[in-house]
C-alpha positions in Angstrom: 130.6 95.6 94.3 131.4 95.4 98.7 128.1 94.8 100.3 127.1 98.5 102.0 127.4 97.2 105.7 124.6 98.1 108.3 125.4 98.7 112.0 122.3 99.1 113.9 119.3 96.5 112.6 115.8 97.7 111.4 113.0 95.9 112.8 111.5 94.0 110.0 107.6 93.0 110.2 106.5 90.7 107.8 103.0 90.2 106.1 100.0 88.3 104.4 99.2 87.1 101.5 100.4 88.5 97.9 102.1 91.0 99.5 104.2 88.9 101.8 105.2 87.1 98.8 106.4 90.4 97.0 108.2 91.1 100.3 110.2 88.0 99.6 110.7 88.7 96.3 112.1 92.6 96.7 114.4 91.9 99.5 116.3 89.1 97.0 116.6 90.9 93.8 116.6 94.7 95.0 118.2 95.0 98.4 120.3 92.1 99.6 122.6 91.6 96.6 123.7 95.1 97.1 123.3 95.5 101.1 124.4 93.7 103.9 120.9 93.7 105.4 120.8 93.5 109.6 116.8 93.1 110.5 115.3 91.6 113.4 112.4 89.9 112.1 108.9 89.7 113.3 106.2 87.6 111.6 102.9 89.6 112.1 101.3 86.8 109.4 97.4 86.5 110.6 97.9 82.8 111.4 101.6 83.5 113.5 99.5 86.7 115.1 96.9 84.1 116.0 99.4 81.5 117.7 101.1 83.9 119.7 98.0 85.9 121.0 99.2 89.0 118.6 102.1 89.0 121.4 104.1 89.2 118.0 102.1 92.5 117.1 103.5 94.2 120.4 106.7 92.9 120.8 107.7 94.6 117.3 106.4 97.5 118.1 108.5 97.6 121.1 111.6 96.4 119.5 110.5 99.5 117.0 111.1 101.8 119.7 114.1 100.1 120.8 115.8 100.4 117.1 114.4 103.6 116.3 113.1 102.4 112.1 110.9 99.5 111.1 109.3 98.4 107.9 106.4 96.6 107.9 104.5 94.4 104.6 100.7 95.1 104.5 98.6 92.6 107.1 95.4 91.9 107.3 92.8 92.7 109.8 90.4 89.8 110.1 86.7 90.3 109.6 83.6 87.9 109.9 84.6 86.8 106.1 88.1 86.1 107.2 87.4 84.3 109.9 85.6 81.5 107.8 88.6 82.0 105.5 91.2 81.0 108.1 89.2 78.3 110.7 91.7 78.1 112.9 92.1 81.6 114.0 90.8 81.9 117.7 89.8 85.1 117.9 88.7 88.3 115.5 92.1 90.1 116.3 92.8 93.8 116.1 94.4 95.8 113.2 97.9 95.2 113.7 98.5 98.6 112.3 96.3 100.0 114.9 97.9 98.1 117.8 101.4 99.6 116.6 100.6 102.8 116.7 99.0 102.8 120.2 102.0 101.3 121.2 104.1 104.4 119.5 101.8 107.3 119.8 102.7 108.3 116.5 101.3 110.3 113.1 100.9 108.6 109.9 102.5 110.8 107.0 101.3 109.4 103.8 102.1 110.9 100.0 101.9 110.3 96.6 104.4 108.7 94.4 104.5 110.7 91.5 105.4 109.8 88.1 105.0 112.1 84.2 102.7 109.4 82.8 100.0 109.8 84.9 98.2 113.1 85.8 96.0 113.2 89.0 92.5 112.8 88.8 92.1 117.0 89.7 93.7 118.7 87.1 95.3 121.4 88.7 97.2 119.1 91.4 100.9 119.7 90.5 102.4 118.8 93.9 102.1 116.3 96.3 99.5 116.8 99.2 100.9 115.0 102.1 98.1 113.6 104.6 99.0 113.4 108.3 96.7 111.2 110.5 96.0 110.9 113.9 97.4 107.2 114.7 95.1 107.2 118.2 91.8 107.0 119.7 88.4 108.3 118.4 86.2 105.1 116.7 89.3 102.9 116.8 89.6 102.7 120.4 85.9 102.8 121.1 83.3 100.6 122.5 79.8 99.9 121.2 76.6 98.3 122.2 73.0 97.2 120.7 70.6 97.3 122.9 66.7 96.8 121.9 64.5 98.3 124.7 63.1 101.1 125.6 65.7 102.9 128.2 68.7 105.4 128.5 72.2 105.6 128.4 74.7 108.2 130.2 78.2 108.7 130.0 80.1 108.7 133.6 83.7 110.1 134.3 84.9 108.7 137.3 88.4 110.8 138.6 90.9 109.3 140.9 90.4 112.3 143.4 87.3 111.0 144.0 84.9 113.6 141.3 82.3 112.6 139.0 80.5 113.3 135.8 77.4 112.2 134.6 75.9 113.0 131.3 72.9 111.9 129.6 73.5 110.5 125.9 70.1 110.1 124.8 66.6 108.3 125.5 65.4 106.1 123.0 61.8 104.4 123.0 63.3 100.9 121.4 66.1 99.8 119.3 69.5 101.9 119.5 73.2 101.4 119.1 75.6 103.3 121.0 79.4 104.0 120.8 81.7 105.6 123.3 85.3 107.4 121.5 87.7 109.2 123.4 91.1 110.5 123.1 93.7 111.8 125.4 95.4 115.1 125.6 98.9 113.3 125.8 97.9 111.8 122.3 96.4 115.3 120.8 99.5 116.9 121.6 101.8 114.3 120.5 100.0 114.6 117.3 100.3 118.2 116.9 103.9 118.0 117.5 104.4 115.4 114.7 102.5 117.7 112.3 104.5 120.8 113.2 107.9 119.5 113.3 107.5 117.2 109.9 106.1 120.1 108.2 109.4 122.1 109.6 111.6 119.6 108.3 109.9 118.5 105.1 109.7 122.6 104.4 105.7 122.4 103.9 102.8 124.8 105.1 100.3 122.6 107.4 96.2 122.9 107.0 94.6 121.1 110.2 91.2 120.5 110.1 88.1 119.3 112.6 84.1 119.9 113.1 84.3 122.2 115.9 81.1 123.9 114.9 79.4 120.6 116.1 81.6 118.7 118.2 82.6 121.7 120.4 84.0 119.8 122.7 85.8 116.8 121.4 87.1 118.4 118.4 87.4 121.9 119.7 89.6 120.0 122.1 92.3 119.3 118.8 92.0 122.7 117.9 92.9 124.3 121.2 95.9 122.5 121.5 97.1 122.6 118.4 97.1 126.1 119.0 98.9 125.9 122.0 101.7 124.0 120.8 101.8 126.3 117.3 103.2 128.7 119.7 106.1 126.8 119.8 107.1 126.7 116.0 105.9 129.7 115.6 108.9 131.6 114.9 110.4 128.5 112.7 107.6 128.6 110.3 108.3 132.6 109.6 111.7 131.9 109.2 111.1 129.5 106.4 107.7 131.1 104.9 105.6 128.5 105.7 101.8 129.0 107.0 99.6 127.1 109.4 96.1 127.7 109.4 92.9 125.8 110.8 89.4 125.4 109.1 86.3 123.5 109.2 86.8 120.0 107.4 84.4 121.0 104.7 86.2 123.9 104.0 89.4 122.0 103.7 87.6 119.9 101.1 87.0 122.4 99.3 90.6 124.5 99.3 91.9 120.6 98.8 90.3 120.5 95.6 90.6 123.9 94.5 94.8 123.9 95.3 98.0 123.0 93.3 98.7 120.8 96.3 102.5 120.9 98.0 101.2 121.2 101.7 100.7 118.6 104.3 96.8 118.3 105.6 96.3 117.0 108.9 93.3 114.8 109.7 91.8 113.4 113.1 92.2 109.4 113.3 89.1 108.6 110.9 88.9 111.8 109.2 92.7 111.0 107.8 91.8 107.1 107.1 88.9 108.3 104.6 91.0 111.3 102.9 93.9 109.5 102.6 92.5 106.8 100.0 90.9 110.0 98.5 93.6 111.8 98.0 95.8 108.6 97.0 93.0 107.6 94.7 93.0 110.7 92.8 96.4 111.0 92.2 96.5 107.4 91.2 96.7 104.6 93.0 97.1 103.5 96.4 99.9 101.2 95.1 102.0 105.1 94.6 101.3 105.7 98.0 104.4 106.2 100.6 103.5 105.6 104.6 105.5 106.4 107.5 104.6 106.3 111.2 106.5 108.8 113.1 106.4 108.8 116.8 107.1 112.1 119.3 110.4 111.0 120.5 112.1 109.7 116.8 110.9 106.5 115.9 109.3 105.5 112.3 107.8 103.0 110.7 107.7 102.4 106.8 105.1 100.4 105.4 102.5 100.4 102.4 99.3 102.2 102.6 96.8 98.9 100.9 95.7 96.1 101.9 97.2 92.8 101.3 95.9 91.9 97.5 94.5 89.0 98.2 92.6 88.3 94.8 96.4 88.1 93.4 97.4 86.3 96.1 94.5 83.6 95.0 95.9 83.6 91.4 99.3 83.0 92.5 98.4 79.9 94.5 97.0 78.1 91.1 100.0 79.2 89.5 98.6 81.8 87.4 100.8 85.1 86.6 100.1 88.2 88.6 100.8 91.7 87.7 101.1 93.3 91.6 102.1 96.8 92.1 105.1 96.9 94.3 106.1 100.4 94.3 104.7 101.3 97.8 106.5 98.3 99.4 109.7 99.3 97.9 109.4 102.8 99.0 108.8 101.5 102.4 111.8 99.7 101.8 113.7 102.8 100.8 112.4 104.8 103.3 113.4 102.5 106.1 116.7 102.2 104.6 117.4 105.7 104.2 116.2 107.3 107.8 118.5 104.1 109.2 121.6 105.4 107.2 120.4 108.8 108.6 120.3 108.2 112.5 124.0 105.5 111.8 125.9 108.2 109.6 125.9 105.5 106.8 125.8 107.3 103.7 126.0 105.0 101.5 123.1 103.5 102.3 121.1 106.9 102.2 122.3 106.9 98.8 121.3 103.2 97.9 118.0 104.0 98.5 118.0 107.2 96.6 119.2 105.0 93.4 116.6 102.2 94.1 114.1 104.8 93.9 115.3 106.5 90.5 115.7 102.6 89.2 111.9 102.5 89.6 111.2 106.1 88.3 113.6 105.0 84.9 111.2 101.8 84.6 107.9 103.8 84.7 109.8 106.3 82.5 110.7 103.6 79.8 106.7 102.2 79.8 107.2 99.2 82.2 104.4 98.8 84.2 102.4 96.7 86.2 98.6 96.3 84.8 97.2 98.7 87.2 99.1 101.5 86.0 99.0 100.4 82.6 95.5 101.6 82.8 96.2 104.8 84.5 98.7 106.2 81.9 98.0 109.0 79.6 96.9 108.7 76.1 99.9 108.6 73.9 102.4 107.1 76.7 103.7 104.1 75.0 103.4 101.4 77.8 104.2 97.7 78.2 102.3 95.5 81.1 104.9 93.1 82.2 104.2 90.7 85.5 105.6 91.4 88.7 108.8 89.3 88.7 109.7 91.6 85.0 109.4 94.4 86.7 111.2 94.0 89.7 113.8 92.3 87.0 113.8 95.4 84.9 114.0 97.8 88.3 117.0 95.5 89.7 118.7 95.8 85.7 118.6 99.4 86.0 119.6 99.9 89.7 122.9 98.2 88.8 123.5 100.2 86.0 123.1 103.4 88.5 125.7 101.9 91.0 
């Protein structure tokens, strides 16, 4: 079959470790024998991160709002351990993933991947739950201190007409850590557009939840203008029977729990990094997980919700056989692929990645599996563990049979 030809590129951002090597490996046996792929290519690779300053990190998020879709391979975020791992980085540098979406202002929409042969953790989860986090701010853009005296710390807002505020934090009589958060209103709003508008077009009601009880302020901040910007949509959401409605976050919890799922939750920045793995977790794996920043003005970026498998990635460099989950990096494949056929009019490619998709649905379905799943299955599903390179085999077998 005529390579499906692209006209605008996506902005490609490649990866570490085990993943970057399933990167590799999907782009030569599931996309470019069928598409003629167009990328611009940006290695955010820890060590390439490290020789360009993360310049790299920034410039693809740039060329991401130039383009308008991106798809990014899982990176790592360098700790103390890593740092003795890879000597010759020069500095601890920041999550990529955090500098991106700084850079687009954008929410994170992540969902399940559903498949028949394994049931979610909470039984009476039929639908997805889709979990929109704030991509800005809070403890992610703070700044923290020890200090080990007796002494005080306040907080000082200095305005540009000339006002001030002063605040007292606390007194402490010894030992203390401290940590300053903030956000912006610019960023709150942005967010609250993003929720309402996804939930509009994805046809979902949308549960938004804080501590406002305690943090009256900051959080009560969220609330208020979410509620200002509902105002907006309003009407939209009674046209299509949808409901928004805010509650404490240990009520949403709770209704979480206790629900069939099929709504979208929105989280503040750290609130939606913790219930996010929860919520992937229980209906699986974080492997089944899709991921897509979406900015105010139209961009998005596709990527995988984990982390960069680096025990596998260890295996695979003494030769041994790994069984890695691709699923979420394909999806982020797909999903790139798709919204760029979307905004360029090129169908075919919208329906290329609907057909990679159902390829890797009719492998599940037949009991091919990576080990992970394997493990995750329901009693009586007949299932075969096979290593990564079978199952992308067996996916690229059965997406040629669909096309």
């Amino acid at each position: 079959m005529e390579k499906i030809k692209m006209k605008t590129p996506l902005v490609e951002m490649d990866g570490d470790e085990m993943t970057r090597i399933l990167w590799r490996m999907i782009k030569e046996k599931l996309i470019e024998p069928f598409v003629e792929l167009k990328t611009e290519y940006y290695d955010l690779g820890l060590l390439h991160r490290n020789e360009t300053k993360d310049q790299v990190t920034v410039d693809a998020a740039n060329a991401t709002k130039k383009y308008g879709v991106a798809v990014k391979c899982a990176t790592i975020t360098p700790n103390k351990q890593r740092m003795e791992e890879y000597p010759e980085l020069t500095e601890m540098w920041k999550s990529p993933n955090g500098t991106i979406r700084a850079i687009m202002d954008g929410t994170v929409f992540r969902a399940p991947i559903l498949i028949d042969s394994i049931r979610p953790a909470v039984r009476n989860w039929k639908k997805p739950i889709t979990l929109a986090r704030h991509a800005y701010g809070d403890v992610y853009r703070c700044v923290e201190m020890h200090t080990d005296v007796a002494g005080e710390a306040t907080l000082t807002f200095k305005g540009d007409d000339g006002s001030e505020k002063t605040l007292l934090v606390q007194r402490v009589e010894g030992g203390a850590v401290w940590q300053g958060a903030h956000n912006k209103d610019s960023s709150i709003r942005s967010f609250a557009k993003s929720c309402f508008q996804y939930a509009i077009d994805t046809k979902q009601s949308l549960w938004f939840s804080t501590k406002d009880t305690i943090s009256k302020v900051y959080d009560g901040r969220f609330k208020e203008i979410f509620e200002e910007e509902f105002e907006n949509y309003k009407a939209e959401f009674e046209k299509l029977g949808l409901e928004y409605f805010y509650t404490l976050i240990d009520d949403a919890v709770a209704r979480v729990i206790r629900s069939e799922g099929g709504f979208i939750w929105a989280c503040k920045n750290y609130d939606g990094d913790v219930m996010s793995d929860m919520v992937s977790t229980a209906f699986g794996s974080l492997a089944m997980m899709t991921s897509v920043l979406v900015s105010p003005d139209g961009n998005y970026e596709y990527e995988a919700a984990h982390g960069t498998v680096t025990r596998h990635y260890y295996k695979y460099l003494k030769g041994e056989e790994t069984s890695t989950n691709p699923m979420a990096t394909i999806f982020a494949w797909t999903g790139a692929l798709r919204k760029r056929g979307e905004m360029d009019g090129i169908e075919e490619l919208q329906i290329f990645a609907d057909k990679l998709e159902n390829a890797c649905f009719k492998t599940l379905a037949d009991g091919y599996m990576t080990k992970d799943l394997t493990l995750l299955a329901e009693e009586g599903f007949e299932v075969r563990a096979v290593n990564s390179g079978e199952f992308l085999d067996i996916i690229a077998d059965n997406l040629i049979k669909t096309l």
